[in-house]
C-alpha positions in Angstrom: 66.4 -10.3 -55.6 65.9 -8.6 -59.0 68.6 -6.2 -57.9 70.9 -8.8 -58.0 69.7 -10.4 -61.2 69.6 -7.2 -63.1 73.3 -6.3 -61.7 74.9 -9.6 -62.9 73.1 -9.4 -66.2 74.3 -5.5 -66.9 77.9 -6.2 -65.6 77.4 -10.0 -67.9 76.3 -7.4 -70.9 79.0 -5.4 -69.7 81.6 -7.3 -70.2 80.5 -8.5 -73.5 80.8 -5.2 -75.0 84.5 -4.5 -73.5 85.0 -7.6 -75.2 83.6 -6.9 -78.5 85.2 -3.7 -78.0 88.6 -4.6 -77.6 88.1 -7.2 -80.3 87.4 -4.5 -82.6 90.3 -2.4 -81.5 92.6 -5.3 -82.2 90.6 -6.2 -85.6 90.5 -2.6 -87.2 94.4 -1.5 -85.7 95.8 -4.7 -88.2 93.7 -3.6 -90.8 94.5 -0.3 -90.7 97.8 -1.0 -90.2 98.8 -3.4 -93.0 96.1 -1.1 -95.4 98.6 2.1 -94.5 101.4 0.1 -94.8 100.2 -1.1 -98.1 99.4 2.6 -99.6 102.4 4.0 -97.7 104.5 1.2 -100.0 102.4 2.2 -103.1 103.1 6.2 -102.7 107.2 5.5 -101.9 107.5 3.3 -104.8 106.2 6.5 -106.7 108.1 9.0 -105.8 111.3 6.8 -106.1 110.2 6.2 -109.7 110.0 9.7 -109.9 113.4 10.2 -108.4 114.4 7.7 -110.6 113.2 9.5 -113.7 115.4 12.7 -112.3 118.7 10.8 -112.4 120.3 10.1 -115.5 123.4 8.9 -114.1 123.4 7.4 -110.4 127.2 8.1 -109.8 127.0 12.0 -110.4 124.3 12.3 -107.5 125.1 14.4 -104.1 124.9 14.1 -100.9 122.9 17.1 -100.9 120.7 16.8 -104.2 119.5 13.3 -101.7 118.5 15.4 -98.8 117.0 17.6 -101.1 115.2 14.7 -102.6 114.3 13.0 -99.1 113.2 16.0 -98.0 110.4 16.5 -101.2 109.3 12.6 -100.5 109.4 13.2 -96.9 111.7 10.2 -96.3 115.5 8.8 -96.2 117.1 8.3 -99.5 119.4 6.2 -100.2 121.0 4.8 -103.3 122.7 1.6 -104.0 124.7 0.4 -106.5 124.0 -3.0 -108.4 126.6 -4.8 -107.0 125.5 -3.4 -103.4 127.6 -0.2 -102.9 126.0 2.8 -101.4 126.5 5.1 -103.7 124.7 8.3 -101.3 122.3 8.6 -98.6 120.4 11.6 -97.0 121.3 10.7 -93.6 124.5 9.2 -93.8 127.9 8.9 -94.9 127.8 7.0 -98.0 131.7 5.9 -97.8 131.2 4.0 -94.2 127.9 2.3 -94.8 128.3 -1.3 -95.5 127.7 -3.4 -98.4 123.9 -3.7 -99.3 123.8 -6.5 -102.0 121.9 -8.9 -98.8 119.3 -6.5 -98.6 115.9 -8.2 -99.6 113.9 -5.3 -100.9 117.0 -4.5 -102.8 117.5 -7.9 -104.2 113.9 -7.8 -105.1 114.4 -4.5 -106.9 118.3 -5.4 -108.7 115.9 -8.1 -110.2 113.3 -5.2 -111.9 110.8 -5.4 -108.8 109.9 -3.4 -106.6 111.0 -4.4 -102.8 109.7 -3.4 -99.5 110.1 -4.5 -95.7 109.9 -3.4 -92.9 113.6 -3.5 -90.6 115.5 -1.1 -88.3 118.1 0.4 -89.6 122.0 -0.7 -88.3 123.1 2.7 -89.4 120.3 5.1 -87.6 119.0 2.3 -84.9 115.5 3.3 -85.9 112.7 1.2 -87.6 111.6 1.4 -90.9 109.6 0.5 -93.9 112.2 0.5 -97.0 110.5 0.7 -100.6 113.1 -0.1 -103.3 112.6 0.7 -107.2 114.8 -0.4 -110.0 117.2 2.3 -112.1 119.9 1.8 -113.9 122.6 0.2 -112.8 121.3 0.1 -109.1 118.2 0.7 -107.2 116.6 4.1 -105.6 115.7 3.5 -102.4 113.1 5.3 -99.8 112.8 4.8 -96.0 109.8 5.5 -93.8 109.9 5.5 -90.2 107.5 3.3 -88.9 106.6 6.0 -85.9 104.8 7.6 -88.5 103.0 4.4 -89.6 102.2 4.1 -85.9 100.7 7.4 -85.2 98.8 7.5 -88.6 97.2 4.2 -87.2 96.6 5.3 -83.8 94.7 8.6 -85.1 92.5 6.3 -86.9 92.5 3.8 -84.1 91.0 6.6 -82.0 88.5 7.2 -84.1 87.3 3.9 -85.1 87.2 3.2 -80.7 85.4 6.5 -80.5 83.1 5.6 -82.9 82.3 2.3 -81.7 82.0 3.3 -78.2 78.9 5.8 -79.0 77.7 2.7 -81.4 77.9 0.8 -78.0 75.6 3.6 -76.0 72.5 2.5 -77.3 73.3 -1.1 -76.9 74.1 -0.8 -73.3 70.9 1.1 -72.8 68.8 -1.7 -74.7 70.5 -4.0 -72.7 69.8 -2.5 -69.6 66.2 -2.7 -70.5 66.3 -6.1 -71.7 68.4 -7.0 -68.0 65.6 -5.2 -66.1 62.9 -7.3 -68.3 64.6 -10.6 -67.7 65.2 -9.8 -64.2 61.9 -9.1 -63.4 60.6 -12.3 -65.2 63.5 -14.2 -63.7 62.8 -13.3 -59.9 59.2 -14.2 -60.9 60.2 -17.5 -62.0 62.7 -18.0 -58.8 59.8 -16.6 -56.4 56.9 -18.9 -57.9 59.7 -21.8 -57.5 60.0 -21.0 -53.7 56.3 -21.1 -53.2 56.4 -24.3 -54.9 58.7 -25.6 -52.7 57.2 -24.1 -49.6 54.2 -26.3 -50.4 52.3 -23.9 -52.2 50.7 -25.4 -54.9 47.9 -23.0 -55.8 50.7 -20.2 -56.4 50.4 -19.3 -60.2 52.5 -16.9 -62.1 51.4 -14.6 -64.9 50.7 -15.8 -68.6 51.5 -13.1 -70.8 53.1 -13.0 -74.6 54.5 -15.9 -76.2 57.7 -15.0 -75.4 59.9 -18.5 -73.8 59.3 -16.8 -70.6 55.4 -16.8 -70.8 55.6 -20.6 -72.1 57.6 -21.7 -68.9 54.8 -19.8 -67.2 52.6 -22.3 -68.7 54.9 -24.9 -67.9 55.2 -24.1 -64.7 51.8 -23.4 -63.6 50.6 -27.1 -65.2 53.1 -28.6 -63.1 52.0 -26.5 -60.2 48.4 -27.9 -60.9 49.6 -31.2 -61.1 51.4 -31.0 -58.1 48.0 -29.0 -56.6 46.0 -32.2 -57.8 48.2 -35.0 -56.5 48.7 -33.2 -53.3 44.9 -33.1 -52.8 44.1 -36.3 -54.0 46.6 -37.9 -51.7 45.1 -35.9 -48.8 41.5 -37.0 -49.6 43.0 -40.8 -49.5 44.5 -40.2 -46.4 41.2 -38.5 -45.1 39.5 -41.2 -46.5 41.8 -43.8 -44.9 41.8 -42.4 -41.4 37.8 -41.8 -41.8 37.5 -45.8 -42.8 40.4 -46.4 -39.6 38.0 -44.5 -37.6 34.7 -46.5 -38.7 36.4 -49.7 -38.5 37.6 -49.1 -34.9 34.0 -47.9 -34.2 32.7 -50.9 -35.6 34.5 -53.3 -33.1 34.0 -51.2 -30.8 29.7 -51.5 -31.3 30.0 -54.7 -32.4 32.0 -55.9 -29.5 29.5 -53.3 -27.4 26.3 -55.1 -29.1 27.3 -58.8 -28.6 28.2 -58.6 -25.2 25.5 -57.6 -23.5 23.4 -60.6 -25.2 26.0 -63.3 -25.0 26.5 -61.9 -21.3 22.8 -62.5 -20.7 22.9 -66.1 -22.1 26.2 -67.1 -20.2 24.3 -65.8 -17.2 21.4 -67.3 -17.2 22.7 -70.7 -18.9 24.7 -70.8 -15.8 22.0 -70.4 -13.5 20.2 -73.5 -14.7 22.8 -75.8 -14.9 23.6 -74.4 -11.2 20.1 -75.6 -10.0 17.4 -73.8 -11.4 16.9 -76.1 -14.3 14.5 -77.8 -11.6 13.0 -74.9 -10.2 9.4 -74.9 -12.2 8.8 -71.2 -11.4 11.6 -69.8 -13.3 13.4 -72.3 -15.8 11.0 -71.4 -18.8 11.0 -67.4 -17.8 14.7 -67.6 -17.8 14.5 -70.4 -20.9 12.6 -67.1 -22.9 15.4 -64.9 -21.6 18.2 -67.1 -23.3 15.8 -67.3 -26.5 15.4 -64.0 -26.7 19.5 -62.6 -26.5 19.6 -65.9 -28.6 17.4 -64.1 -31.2 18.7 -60.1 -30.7 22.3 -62.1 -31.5 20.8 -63.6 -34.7 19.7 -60.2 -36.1 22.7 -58.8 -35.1 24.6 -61.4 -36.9 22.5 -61.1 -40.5 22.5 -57.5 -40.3 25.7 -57.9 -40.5 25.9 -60.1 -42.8 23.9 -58.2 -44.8 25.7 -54.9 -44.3 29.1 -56.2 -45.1 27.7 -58.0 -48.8 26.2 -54.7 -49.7 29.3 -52.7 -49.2 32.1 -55.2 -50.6 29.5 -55.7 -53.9 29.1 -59.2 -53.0 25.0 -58.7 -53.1 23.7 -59.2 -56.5 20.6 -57.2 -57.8 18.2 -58.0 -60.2 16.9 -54.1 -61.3 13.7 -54.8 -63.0 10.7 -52.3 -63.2 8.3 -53.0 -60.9 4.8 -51.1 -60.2 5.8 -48.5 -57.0 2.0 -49.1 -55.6 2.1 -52.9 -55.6 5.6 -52.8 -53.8 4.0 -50.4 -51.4 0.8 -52.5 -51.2 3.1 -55.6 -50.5 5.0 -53.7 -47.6 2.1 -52.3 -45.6 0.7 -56.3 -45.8 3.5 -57.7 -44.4 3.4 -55.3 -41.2 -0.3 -55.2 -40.7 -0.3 -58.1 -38.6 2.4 -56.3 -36.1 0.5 -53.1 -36.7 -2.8 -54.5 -35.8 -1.7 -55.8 -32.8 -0.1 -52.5 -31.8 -3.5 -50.6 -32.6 -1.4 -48.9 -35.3 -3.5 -47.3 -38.3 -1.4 -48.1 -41.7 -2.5 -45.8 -44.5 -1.7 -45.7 -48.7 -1.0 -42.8 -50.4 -0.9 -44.4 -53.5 1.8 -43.1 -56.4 0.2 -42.0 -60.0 -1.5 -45.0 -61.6 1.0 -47.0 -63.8 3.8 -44.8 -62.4 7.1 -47.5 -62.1 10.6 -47.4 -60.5 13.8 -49.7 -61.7 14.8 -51.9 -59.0 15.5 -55.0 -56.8 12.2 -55.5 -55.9 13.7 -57.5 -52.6 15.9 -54.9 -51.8 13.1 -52.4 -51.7 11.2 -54.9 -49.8 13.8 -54.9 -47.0 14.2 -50.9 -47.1 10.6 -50.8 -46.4 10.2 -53.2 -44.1 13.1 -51.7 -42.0 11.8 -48.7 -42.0 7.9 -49.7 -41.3 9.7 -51.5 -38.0 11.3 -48.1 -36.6 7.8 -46.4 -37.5 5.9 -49.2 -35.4 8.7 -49.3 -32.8 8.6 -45.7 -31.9 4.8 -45.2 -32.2 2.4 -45.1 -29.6 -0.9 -47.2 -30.0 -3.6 -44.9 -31.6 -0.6 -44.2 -33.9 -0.7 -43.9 -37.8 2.0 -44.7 -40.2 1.2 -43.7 -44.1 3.4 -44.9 -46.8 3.7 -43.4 -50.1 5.0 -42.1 -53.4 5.4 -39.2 -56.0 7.3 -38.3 -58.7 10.2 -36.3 -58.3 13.2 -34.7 -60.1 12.9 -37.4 -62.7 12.8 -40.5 -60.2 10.7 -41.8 -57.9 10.4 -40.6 -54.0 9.2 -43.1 -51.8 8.4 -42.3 -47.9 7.2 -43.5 -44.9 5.5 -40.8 -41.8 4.9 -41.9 -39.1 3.2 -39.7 -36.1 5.7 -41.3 -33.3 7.5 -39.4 -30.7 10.0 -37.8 -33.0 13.8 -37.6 -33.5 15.9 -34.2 -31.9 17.2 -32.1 -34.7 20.8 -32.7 -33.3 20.4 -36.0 -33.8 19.3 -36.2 -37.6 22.8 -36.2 -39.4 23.9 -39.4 -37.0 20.7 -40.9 -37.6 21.9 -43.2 -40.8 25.4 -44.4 -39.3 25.5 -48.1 -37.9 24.9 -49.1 -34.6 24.0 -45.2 -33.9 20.5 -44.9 -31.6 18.7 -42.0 -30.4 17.2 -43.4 -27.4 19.6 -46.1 -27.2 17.5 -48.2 -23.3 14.3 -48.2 -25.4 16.1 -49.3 -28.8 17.4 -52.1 -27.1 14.1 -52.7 -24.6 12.4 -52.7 -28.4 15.2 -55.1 -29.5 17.0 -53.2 -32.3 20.3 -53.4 -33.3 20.9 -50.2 -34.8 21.8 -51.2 -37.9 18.8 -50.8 -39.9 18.9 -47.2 -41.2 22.5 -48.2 -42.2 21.0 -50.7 -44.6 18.4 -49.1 -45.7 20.8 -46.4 -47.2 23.3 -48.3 -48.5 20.2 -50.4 -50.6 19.0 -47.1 -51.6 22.9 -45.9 -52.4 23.3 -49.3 -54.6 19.9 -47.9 -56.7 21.8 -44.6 -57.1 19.5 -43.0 -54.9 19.3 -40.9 -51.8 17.4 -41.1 -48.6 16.5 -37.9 -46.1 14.7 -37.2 -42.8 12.6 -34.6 -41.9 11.5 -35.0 -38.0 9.7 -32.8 -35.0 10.0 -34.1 -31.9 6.7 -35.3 -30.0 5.1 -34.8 -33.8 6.4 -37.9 -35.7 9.2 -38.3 -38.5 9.3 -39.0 -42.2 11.8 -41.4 -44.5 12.2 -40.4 -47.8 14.0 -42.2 -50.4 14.7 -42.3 -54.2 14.6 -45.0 -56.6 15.4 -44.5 -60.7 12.6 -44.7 -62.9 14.2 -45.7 -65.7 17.5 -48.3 -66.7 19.1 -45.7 -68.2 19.2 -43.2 -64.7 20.2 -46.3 -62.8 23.3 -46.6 -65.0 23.9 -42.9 -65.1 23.4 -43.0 -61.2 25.6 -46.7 -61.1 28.7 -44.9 -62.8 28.6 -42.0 -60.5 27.5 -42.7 -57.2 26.7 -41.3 -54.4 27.4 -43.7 -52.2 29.6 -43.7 -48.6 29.9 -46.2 -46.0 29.3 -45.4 -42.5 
């Protein structure tokens, strides 16, 4: 490719130069020309004034004191009467020339001027340049051949062609540079424009000088990051649309999945009663509690949900306020220590730093809790303890609960927080969960800019941790960027 390039730009320079060339050749031959003419008309006009000076009477001059003459001034002589008669000529017979009173450089010089043009010659048949100068009684004049003229000019023609030729040597080597220069940066340009076009994006050429190559560099390469940007930004939309595709069509699917199996029950058992066992006393209430129970799992289902779907569209409101992190821990472990009691569950505080606060929905930190002090109980054995606590960390607060439970696989830890996802998913439904709680606790903790983590061994227990700000000013900081994604 930069072959090619640098080819048509050295034949393009090429041809420029033959061009100037012959432009000069045509510009310095008609200067030369008319400036030899000009001196060749000064130097006969002269030497026929000198001629002049040598004839005292016009009539008494010979035929061969004319070639004589001619042959000093290196020319034809002629000379002419006033009234137009040839009166001698060096080169021809005086007597059978014609009448030259019509002659213009003679008219000029019957008038006291001198007279010149250029004409072939009726007599000879050759051209010439005729200079005419006044004398008495007639006019003296002297005839040049203009073959002479010519080759005068084409000697310096030569010369002025040779001269500009080598002139032209060192341009056509410069310009051979400057070809291979532009070349280069031109097959540059052309091979950074395919990669663009290949899809390329991250393709960058070289930024060097300030030359107007090196600014479309720049030019090019901002467009090329602007084209690298778009192109990734509309890729992380579409990986972002056909991730949300994805959830949403898991989400009917466990949602359709989760109310089934309870409405199924229901419709089952409703059925059974109204088919006669309404009236059987050993088995209406039993399957009276069954209904009341699918009734209930279809309730929670419903305002987790509920509460799941406000969260993520922003339709929850929160009242951030700071509250005391001990007291909201205090209040959590009493509202489960009626559950835990009757489970034979040990509930322990490991109280935050006196007078240490957090900036938050004091409701929704309630719920995160309580949702996680309900896994804890669920999957821990009687004999079990379940500590709740808090410490300062990275300039917020980290709340957690342990529990010493049964545990939670290692494969099974990134999963943990999506919706509807269970580890053990017969006992999460014997214990009549509906898989959606981790998923709100981390989108309450997302809303308050913070972050929640696991750390579980299995057989040994697990642990919840979770951030909350300390301050208004990190939950706006944490608000305007945050790190927050549905799943």
């Amino acid at each position: 490719m930069t072959g090619k390039i640098f080819l048509k730009l050295i034949v393009g320079v090429f041809c420029l130069l033959l061009l100037a060339l012959i432009t000069v050749d045509y510009s310095a031959s008609r200067v030369a020309y008319h400036t030899y003419i000009q001196n060749l008309v000064q130097q006969l006009a002269d030497e026929g004034r000198i001629v002049a000076l040598s004839l005292p009477d016009p009539s008494t001059f010979s035929p061969e004191q004319a070639r004589r003459l001619a042959a000093a001034a290196g020319g034809r002589l002629t000379v002419v009467r006033s009234d137009g008669k040839v009166l001698v000529d060096s080169e021809a017979d005086a007597a059978r020339m014609e009448n030259h009173s019509n002659r213009p450089e003679l008219i000029r010089a019957f008038r006291g001027e001198v007279g010149w043009i250029e004409r072939q010659s009726p007599t000879i048949g050759i051209k010439f340049l005729y200079v005419a100068v006044p004398i008495q009684g007639g006019a003296i004049r002297l005839a040049m051949p203009i073959s002479e003229v010519d080759q005068q000019v084409n000697r310096a023609r030569g010369k002025i062609l040779a001269s500009t030729a080598l002139a032209f040597l060192p341009a056509i080597l410069i310009a051979a540079l400057f070809s291979r220069w532009i070349s280069a940066r031109v097959a540059a340009i052309m091979s950074h424009a395919g990669e663009l076009a290949r899809g390329n994006f991250r393709a960058r050429l070289p930024q060097t000088g300030s030359s107007e190559f090196a600014q479309l560099a720049v030019t090019l390469n901002e467009t090329a990051g602007n084209f690298q940007k778009t192109v990734e930004q509309l890729q992380r939309e579409h990986a972002e649309l056909e991730r949300v595709e994805r959830i949403r069509k898991d989400f009917v699917i466990n949602v359709s999945h989760e109310l089934r199996t309870p409405l199924a029950s229901i419709q089952g058992y409703t059925e059974t009663l109204i088919d006669g066992a309404l009236n059987d006393p050993l088995h209406n209430m039993r399957f009276l509690g069954i209904i009341r129970h699918n009734a209930e799992r279809l309730a929670r289902i419903t305002e987790d949900l509920l509460t799941l779907s406000r969260i993520e569209q922003k339709r929850r409101t929160f009242e951030f306020e700071p509250h005391l992190v001990n007291g909201l821990l205090h209040d959590a472990l009493e509202l489960i220590a009626p559950v835990a009691e009757k489970r034979d569950i040990h509930l322990e505080l490991e109280p935050a730093p006196p007078d240490s606060e957090a900036w938050c929905d004091s409701e929704a930190v309630s719920q995160i809790l309580s949702n996680l002090l309900d896994n804890a109980i669920k999957y821990t054995p009687p004999g079990g303890r379940i500590t709740v606590g808090a410490s300062p960390r990275d300039g917020s607060m980290e709340l957690f609960v342990r529990d010493t439970g049964i545990g939670i696989p290692p494969e099974e830890l990134p999963r943990l927080f999506e919706r509807f996802y269970r580890v053990d998913k017969a006992r999460s439904r014997e214990l009549g969960g509906t898989g959606l709680g981790l998923s709100i606790v981390k989108h309450l903790v997302a809303a308050h800019g913070g972050a929640t983590r696991v750390e579980s061994r299995l057989n040994q227990g697990s642990t919840f941790f979770f951030t909350l700000p300390v301050d208004e000013s990190a939950l706006r900081q944490d608000q305007l960027n945050p790190e927050f994604t549905a799943s």
